[in-house]
C-alpha positions in Angstrom: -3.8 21.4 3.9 -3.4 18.0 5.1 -4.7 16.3 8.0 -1.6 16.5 10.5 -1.0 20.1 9.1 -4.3 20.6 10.1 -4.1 19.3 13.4 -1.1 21.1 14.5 -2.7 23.9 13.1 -5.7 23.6 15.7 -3.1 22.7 18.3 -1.5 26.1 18.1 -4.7 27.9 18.3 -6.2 25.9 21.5 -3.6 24.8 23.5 -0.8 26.9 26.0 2.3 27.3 24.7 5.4 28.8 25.1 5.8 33.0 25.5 8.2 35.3 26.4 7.1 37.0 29.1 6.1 35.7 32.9 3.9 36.7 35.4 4.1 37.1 39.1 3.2 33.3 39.8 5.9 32.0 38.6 9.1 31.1 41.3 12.6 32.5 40.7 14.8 30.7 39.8 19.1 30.8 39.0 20.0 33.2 35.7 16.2 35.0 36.2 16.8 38.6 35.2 14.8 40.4 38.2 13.3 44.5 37.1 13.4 45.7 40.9 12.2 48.9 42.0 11.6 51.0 45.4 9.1 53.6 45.1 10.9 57.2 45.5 14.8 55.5 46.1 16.4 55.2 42.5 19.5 53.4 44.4 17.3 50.3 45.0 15.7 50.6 40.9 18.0 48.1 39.2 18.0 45.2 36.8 19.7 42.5 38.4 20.5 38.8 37.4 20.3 35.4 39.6 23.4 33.9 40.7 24.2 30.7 40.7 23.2 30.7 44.3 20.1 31.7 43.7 21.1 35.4 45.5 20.9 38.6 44.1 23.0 42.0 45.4 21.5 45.3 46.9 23.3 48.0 48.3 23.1 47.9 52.0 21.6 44.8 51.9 24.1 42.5 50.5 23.5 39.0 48.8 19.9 38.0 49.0 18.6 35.0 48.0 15.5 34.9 46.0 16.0 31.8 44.3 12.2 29.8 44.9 10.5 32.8 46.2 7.5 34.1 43.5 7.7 37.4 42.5 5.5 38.8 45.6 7.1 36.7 48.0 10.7 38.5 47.3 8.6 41.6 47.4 7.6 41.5 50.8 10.7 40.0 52.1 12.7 42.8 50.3 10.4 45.3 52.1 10.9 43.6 55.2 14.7 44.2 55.2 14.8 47.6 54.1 12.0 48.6 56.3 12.5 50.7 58.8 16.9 50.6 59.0 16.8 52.1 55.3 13.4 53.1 53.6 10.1 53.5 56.0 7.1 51.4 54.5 8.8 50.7 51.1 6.8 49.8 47.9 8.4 47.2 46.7 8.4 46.1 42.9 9.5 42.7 41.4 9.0 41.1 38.3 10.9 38.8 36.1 12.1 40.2 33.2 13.9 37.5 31.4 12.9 33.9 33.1 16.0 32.3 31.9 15.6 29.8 34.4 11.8 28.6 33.0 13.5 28.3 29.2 12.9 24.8 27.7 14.8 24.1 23.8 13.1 22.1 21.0 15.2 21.7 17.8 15.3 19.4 14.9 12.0 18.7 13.0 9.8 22.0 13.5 9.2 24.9 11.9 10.7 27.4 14.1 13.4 25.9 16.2 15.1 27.5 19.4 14.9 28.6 23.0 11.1 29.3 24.6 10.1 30.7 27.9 7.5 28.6 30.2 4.4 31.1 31.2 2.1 28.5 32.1 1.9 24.8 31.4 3.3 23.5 28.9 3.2 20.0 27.4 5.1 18.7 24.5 1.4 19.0 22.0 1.9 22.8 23.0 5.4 23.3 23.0 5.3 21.6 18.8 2.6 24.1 18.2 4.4 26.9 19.9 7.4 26.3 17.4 5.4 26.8 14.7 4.6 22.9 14.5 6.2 20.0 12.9 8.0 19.7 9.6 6.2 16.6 8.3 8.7 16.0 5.1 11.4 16.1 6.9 10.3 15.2 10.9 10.8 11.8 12.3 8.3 10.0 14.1 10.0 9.9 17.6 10.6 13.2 19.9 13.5 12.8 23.0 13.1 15.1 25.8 16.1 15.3 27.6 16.1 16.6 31.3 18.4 17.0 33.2 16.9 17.3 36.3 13.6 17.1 38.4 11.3 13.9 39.1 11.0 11.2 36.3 7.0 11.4 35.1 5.5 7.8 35.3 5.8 6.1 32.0 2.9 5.5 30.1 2.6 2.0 28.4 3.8 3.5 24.8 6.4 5.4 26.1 9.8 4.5 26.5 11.7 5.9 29.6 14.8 3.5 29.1 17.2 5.2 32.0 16.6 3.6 36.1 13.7 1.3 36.9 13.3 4.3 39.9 10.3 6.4 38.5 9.5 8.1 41.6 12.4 10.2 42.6 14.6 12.9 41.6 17.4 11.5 40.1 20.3 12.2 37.4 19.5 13.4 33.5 17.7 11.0 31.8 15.3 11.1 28.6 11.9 10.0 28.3 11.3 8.8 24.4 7.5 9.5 22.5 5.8 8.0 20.0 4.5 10.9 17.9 2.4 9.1 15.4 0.8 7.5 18.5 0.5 11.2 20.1 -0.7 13.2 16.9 -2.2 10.9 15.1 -3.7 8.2 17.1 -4.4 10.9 19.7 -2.8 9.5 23.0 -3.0 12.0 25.0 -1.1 10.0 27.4 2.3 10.5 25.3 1.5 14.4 26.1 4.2 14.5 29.0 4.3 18.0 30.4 7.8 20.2 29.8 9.6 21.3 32.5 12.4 24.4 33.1 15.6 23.5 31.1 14.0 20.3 28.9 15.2 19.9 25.3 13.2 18.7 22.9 14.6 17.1 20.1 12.6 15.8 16.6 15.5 13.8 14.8 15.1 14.4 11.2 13.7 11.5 9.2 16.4 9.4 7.6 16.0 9.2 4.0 16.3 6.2 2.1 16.8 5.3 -1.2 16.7 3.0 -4.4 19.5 3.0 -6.8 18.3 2.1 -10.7 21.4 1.8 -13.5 22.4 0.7 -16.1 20.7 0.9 -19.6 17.5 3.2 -18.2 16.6 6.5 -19.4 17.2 8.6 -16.1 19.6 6.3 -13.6 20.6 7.3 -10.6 19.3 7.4 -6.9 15.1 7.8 -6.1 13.8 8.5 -2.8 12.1 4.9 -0.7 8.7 5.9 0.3 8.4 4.0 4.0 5.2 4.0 4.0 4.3 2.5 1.3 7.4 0.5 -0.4 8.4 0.1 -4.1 8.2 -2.5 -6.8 10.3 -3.4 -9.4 8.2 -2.1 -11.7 7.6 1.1 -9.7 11.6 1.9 -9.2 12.0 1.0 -13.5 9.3 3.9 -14.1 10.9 6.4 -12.2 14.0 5.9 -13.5 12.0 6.5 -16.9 12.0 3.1 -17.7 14.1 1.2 -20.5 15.8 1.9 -23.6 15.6 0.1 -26.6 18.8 -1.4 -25.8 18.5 -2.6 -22.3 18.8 -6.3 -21.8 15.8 -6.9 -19.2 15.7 -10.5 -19.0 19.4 -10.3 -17.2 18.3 -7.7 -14.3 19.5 -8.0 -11.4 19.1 -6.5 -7.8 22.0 -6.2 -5.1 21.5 -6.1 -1.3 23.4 -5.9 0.9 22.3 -8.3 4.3 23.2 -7.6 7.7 26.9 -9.3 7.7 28.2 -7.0 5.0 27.8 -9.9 2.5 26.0 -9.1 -1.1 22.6 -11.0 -2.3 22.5 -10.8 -6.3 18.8 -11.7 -7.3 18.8 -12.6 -10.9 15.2 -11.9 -12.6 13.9 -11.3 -15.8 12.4 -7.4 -15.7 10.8 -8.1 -19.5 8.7 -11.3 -17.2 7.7 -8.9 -14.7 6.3 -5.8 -17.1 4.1 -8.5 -18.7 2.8 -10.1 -15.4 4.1 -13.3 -16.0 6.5 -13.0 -12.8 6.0 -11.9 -9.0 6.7 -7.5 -8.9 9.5 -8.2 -6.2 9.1 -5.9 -3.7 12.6 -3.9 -3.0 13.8 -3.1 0.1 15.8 0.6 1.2 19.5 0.8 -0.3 18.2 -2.2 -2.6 20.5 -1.6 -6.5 18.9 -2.2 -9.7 20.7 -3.0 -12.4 19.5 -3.0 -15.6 22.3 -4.1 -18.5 22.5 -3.0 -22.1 21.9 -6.0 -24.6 25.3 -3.6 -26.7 27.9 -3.3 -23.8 28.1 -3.7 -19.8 26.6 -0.3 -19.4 26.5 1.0 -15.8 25.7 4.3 -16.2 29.4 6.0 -15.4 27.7 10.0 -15.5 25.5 8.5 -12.2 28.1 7.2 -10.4 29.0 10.5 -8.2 25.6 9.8 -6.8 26.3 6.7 -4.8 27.3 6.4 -1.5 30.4 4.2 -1.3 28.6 0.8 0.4 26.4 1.2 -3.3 29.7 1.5 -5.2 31.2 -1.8 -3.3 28.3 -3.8 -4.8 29.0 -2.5 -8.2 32.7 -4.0 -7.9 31.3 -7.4 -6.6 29.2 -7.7 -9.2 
């Protein structure tokens, strides 16, 4: 196991996460699905859901409104209402069934994506671990939380909150950016904001990049750009299982494309480079190498489905 699959491993095990069920603490709030019962009066033992205005409906009693209250709060004002016009000294019963309102969403780069219901605090650490924890081939390295309502947490000083320059009142949605390398790795413990009722949690997926090799090489086609690390000339030539005996290395060339749309060609002699008698040019993401056969113009047709349409433009310039 690796050391971040480690870590979120521990995290799961240690720290409060997400659960389905709530407890009597917890306020009520709009789309709560409310398990009401009054002891001996089966007219008053329903399931009932939140309104938007925070009110639920009783016979006799009409619209109540509940929204706010905690569980024994709406108890005893429940009780108070019925008492003594309709039920003498009811027992009162309320718990949230479904706390739709406490639901927070995380999707993209984790294990388990989806909905999750807020039982106690919950930070972003927790709520990862709760969804079964990053999936580190294919998470990126930011999260988004996007609220939509509430008080905008102070920013730490890695974390970008680029929406008002008013941090200390309630204001529209807005989404507070972390660093998750800086959270889970580095172990900030400032980036661990804590998730509120209707946050959603997004993990973009990493962009892959990619190196193209053809030409007159034994296995052309597209190879993955490690970011971390970078490849060599040498490095993307191996993995495309290197020359042929026909392959014309001394008129290599690599294609980039710059920033403008316009085409670099960099003409090198790959034979110069195997034998360490010229600089291993680092490539860069998207980079093309093309390698020519020393028989015919050889691009490698049966690897051409493979590249995206910028990659083919290059090919025609050249």
């Amino acid at each position: 196991m690796s050391r971040s699959l480690l870590l979120c491993a521990v995290l799961a095990t240690l720290l409060p996460s997400a659960s389905p069920q709530a407890t009597g603490d917890f306020t009520i709030g709009v789309s709560d699905l409310l398990e009401i019962s009054v002891l001996g009066v089966p007219d008053f033992t329903r399931d009932l859901r939140v309104t938007g205005s925070g009110s639920i409906r009783l016979p006799f009693l009409g619209n109540v409104d509940v929204q706010g209250l905690t569980c024994r709060q709406a108890e005893a004002k429940l009780a108070k209402l019925l008492n003594p016009d309709y039920v003498k000294d009811p027992q009162v019963s309320v718990t949230i069934k479904e706390p739709r309102s406490r639901m927070f969403s995380i999707m993209g780069g984790v294990m388990r994506p989806g909905q999750f219901q807020i039982v106690e605090s919950v930070t972003l650490v927790s709520a990862i671990a709760g969804a079964g924890g990053l999936d580190f081939p294919k998470a990126g390295d930011k999260a988004t939380i996007q609220r939509s309502y509430g008080i905008r947490p102070a920013p730490p000083a890695s974390a970008a909150v680029p929406v008002t320059s008013d941090d200390a009142k309630p204001g529209p949605a807005f989404q507070i950016e972390i660093d998750l390398k800086k959270l889970l790795m580095e172990g900030d413990m400032a980036l661990d904001v804590a998730i509120m009722p209707g946050d959603v949690i997004s993990i973009p997926l990493r962009q892959a990049s990619a190196v193209y090799v053809i030409g007159d090489v034994t296995r052309p086609g597209p190879f993955e750009f490690p970011a971390d690390k970078g490849i060599k000339l040498s490095r993307a030539l191996a993995m495309a299982g290197g020359p042929t005996r026909t392959s014309k290395l001394q008129d290599t060339a690599v294609l980039r494309q710059k920033a403008d749309g316009s085409v670099d060609r960099i003409a090198l002699d790959l034979s110069k480079v195997l034998q360490g008698k010229a600089p291993d040019l680092p490539l860069q993401p998207n980079d093309l190498l093309f390698v020519p056969s020393s028989i015919t113009r050889n691009i490698g047709w049966a690897t051409m489905a493979t590249l995206p349409s910028t990659i083919l433009s290059r090919l025609l310039f050249y």
